[in-house]
N, C-alpha and C positions, 0 to 999 in steps of 0.2 A: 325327417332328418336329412335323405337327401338333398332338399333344396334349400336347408341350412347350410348344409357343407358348400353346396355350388357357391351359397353367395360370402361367407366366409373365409374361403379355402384361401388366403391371402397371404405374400409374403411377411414374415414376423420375427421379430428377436426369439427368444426362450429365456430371456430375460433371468439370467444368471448373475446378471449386475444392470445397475443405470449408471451413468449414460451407460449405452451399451458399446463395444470397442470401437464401430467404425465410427461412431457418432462423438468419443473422446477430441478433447481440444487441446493437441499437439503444441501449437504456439504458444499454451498460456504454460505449459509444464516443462519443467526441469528437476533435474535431480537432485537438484539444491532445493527444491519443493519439496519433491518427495522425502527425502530424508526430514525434513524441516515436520511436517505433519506427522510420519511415522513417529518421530522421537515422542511428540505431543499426547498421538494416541497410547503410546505404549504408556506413556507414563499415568494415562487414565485410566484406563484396562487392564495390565496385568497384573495387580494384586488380586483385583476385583476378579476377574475371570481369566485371565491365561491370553495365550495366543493359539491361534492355528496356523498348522505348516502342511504345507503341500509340497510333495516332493516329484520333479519330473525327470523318472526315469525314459529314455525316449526310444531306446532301442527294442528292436524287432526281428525273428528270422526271416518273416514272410508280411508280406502284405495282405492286407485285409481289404480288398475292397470295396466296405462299405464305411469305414474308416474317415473319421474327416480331420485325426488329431496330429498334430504333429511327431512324425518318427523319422526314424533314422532302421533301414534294413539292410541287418549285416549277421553273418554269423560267426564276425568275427569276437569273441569271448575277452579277449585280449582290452579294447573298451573300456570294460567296467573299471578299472583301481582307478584310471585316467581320472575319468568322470567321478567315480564317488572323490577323490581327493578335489578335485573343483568344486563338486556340491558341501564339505566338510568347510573348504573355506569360505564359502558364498556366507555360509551361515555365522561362521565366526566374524564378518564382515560387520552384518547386521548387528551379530554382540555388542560390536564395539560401538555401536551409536547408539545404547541404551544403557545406564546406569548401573541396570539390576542383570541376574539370571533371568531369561526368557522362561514363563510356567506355560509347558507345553500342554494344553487342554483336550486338542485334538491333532493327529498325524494323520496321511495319508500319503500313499505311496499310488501313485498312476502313472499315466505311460502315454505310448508307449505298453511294452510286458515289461512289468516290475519282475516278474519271475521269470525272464529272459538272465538277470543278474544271479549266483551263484547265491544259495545259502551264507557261507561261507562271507564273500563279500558282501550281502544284504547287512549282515552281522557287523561287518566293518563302519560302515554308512551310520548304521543307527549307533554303535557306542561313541563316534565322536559326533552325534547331533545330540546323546543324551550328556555329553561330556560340557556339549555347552551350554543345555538348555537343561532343566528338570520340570520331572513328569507332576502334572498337577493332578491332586487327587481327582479318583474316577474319570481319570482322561480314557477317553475313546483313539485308538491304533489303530488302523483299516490298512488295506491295500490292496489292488485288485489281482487277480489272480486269473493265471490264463488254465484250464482242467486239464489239458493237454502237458503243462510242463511244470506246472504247479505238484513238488515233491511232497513227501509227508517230512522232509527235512527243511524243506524251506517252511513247510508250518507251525511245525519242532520248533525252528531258530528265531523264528519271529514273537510266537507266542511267549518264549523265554523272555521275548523285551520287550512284552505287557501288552501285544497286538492279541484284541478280543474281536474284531470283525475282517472277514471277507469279503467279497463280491466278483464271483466267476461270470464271465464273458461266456454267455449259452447261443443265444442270438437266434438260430430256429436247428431244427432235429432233422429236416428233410437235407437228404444229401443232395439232390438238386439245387435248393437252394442257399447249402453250406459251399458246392461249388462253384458256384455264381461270386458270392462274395470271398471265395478262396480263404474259410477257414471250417475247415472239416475236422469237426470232431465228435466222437462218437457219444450214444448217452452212458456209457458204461466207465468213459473219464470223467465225466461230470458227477456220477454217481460214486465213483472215489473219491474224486477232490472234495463233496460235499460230505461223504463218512467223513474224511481222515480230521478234517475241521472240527468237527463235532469232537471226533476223540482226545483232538490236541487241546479242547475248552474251548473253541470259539462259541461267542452267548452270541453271535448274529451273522450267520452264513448268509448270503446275498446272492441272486442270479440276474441278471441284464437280458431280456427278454428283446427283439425288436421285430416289429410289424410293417409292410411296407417293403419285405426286402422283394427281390425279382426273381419273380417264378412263384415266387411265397400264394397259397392259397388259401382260403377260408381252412381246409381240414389240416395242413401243415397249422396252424395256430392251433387248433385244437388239440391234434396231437403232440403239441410243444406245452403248452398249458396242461393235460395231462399228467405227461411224464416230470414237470415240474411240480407238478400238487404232490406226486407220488415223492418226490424229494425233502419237501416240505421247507422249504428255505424260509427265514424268518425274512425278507425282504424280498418283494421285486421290483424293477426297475422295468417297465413293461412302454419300451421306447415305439416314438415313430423314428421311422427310419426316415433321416435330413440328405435330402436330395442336394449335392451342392457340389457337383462336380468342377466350376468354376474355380473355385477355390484352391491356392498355388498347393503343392504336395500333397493333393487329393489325391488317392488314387480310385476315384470314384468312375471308372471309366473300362471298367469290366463289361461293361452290359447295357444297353440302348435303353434309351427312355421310357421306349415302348413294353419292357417286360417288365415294368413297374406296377406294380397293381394301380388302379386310379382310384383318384380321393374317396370315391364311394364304398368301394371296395377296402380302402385301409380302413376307414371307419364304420364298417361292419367287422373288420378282424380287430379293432379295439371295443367297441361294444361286446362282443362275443367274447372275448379275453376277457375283461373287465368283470362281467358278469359271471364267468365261470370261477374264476378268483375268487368274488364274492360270496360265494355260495359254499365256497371251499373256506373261508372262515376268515380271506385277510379284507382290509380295510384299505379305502381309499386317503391318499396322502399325496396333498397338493397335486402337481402335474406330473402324471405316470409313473407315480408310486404306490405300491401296496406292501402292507405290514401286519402281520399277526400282533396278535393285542398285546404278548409278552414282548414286543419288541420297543427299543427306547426310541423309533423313528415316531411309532404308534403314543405312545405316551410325551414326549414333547408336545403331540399337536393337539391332545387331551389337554392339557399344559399351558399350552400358547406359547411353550418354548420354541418349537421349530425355527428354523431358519435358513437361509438359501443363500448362496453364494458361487464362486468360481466350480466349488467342489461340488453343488447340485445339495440336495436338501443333508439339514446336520437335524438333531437330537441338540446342539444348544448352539449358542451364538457367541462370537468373540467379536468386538471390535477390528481388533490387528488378525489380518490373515497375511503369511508371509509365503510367498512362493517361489522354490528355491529347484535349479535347474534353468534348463535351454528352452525358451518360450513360458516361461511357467509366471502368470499373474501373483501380483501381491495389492491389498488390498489394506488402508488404513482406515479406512469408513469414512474420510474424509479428499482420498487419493485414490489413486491406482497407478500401478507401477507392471509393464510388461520387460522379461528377459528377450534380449535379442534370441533367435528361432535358428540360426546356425551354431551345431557343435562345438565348432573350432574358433569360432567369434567368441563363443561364450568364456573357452577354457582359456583365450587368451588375454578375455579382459579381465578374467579372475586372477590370471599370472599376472599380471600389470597391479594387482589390490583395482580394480575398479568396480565397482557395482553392474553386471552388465546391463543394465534397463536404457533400453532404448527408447520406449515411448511411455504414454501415460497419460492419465488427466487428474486435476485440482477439482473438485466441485465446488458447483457454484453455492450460494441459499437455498437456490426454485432445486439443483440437482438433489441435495438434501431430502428435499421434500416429499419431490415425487419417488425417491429412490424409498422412502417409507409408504407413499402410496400403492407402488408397483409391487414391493416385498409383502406386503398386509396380503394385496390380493392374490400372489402364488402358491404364498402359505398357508393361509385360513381364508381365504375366497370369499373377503370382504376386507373393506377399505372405510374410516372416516375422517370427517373434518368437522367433529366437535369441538375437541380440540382447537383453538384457534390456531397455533402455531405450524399445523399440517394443511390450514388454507394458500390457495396459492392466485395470483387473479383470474386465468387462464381457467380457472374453475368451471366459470358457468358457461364456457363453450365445450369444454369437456363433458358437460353432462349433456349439453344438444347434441354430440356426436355419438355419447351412450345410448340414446333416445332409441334408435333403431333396434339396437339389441334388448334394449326393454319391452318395446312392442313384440320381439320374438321369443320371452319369456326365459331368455339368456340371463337376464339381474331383477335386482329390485332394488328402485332409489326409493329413498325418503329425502328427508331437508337436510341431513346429515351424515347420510349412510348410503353405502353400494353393498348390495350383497350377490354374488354370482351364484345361482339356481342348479338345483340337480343336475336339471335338462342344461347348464349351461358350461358347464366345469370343460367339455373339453374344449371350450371355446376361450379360455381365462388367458389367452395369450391375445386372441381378440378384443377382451375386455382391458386390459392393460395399455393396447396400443394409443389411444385416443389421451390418456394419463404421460405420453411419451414428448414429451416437446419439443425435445432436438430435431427425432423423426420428424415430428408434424410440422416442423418450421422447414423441416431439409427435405421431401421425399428422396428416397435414393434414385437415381439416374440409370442407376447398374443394380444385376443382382446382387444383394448382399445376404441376404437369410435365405432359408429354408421354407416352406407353406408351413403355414399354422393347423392344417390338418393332414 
């Protein structure tokens, strides 16, 4: 395995979307597009299945140093009405370039701390998003939830508005290495914030595990893995930690390169992790997910439902993903559409009625394609072209450059089929790369991603 990793260990998307952002083509998109495709999709998709909404609440007290999302840290409280009243209209925005009621299938609220925002105001946000949109049967409610300020009132007032999933931010249990990435929290909050959930009726409490952090050692995972089996969360989220301090409003800059564990080392504490899960009774789901068998991430992929997008894997798939906030992605299956990433940009071009999307891409046909190629293999860890309509020409060099990872027992082709191997699953970011064609036409010049192990 170590000399897997040596020769793998390579920069790589996470493949959240195709193209993927730096790789989007700016000149061919406008806003006149975007909405132009949007309407298109919506009006194919939402009787059929609904939309999803992703909500970017952006504020923070503190920083997190291992953090690579876009926030705003203030403890100023004051904030929130501003902002939910910009996010209330962002969305009524969108109403208006669709016919029908939006059938909301799935929400999610991320951050940023969604529970940095008061009960009380959470409460506000959601009855005018439900005021504009209504809830489709068995829709799915999420949000993430920080244990430390995560109330049993903020789980009260959410659940009241049909939210049945969590997912607390644990990250690791050693205090060294909680103050390393400057967010310290004890296991005895996480062990509340995960009761009070259970009490309030959430069917799917969630924990965010990450490996890789600095100082982090083989028995820190172990004893983080423990105390989470002892929790029993219906989900984890068992991440590598994404090295990318380059990246503007990072604050990844706590701590030198050098008390990074190295590649070999991280993948010894995800094998070790991986397998101690396992034996603990959850299930592996796509890339760095596990899920107990009664959970709907687990039965989607039984299913073939699963599916992956901006929000990271869902339980079902929409067409239309709409993403509503400062930085926050929207997604037509045929578009993509980003919010400008400063606060005060955003809330002034929502005062002006303007959409605030600054950049975006149109997909091509080939994007199309391989954007079904790349998704096959995240989700269910095979890809084909039986199908004739998912052939692309670019095909039969794609397979000369999988060749390598065949001979290492990473896939298995046939004349029609890729299948990614036990031994090969946490290399599926490797397997998708050669499937990339923007990349493989453009190498990046500059860093742009994170290692793929």
């Amino acid at each position: 395995m170590s000399t897997l990793i040596s020769k793998y260990n390579v920069a790589g998307p996470r493949y959240t979307s195709y193209p993927t952002v730096p790789y989007w083509n700016e000149e061919t998109f406008s806003l006149h597009a975007w909405k132009e495709t949007l309407q298109a999709s919506f009006l194919e998709s939402n009787t059929k299945e609904g939309i999803s909404l992703y909500i970017h609440l952006p504020y923070c007290e503190s920083m997190c140093t291992f953090c690579g999302c876009n926030k705003r840290i203030t403890k100023n409280h004051d904030v929130e009405v501003p902002y939910i009243k910009s996010v209330i209209k962002e969305f009524i925005m969108y109403y208006e370039l669709f016919n029908e009621k939006p059938k909301i299938k799935q929400l999610h609220l991320g951050g940023g701390t969604p529970t940095f925002f008061s009960p009380e105001h959470l409460n506000r946000l959601l009855h005018g998003i439900f005021t504009i949109g209504s809830k489709a049967e068995n829709c799915e409610l999420s949000f993430e939830g920080h244990p430390n300020n995560t109330t049993k009132e903020h789980l009260k007032t959410l659940a009241k508005k049909g939210f049945n999933r969590v997912c607390y931010g644990v990250q690791d249990y050693n205090l060294t290495v909680q103050k390393a990435i400057n967010r310290i929290q004890p296991y005895e909050n996480v062990l509340r914030a995960t009761k009070e959930a259970r009490e309030e009726g959430y069917n799917s409490v969630g924990h965010d595990i990450i490996y890789g952090l600095p100082f982090q050692t083989q028995d820190d995972v172990i004893n983080t893995i423990n105390k989470t089996i002892t929790l029993r969360p219906d989900r984890i989220a068992f991440y590598s930690y994404a090295h990318v301090p380059w990246m503007k409003g990072n604050g990844q800059r706590g701590f030198k390169e050098e008390d990074l564990p190295s590649a070999d080392l991280k993948r010894v504490q995800y094998e070790l992790g991986k397998k101690m899960l396992i034996e603990a009774g959850y299930v592996e789901i796509g890339m760095d997910h596990f899920a107990l068998k009664t959970d709907t991430l687990y039965i989607a992929q039984e299913s073939g439902e699963i599916h992956r997008n901006f929000m990271g894997y869902n339980s079902s798939k929409t067409q239309v993903m709409i993403g509503l906030g400062v930085s926050a992605i929207s997604d037509s299956w045929y578009s993509f559409a980003q919010n400008v990433k400063n606060i005060e940009e955003y809330q002034n071009l929502i005062e002006d009625n303007i959409l605030p999307v600054f950049r975006g891409h149109i997909l091509t046909s080939e994007d199309l394609i391989i954007r079904k190629h790349i998704l096959n293999l995240m989700c269910t860890f095979e890809t084909s072209w039986e199908d004739p309509s998912l052939w692309f020409p670019e095909l039969s060099d794609v397979l000369i450059k999988l060749k390598e990872l065949e001979r290492d027992e990473l896939i298995e082709v046939d004349s029609k089929k890729i299948t990614v191997t036990e031994k090969g699953r946490p290399f599926v970011r490797n397997v998708c790369l050669p499937f990339d064609m923007r990349l493989q036409r453009k190498k990046p010049e500059t860093k742009l991603f994170s290692m793929t192990v």
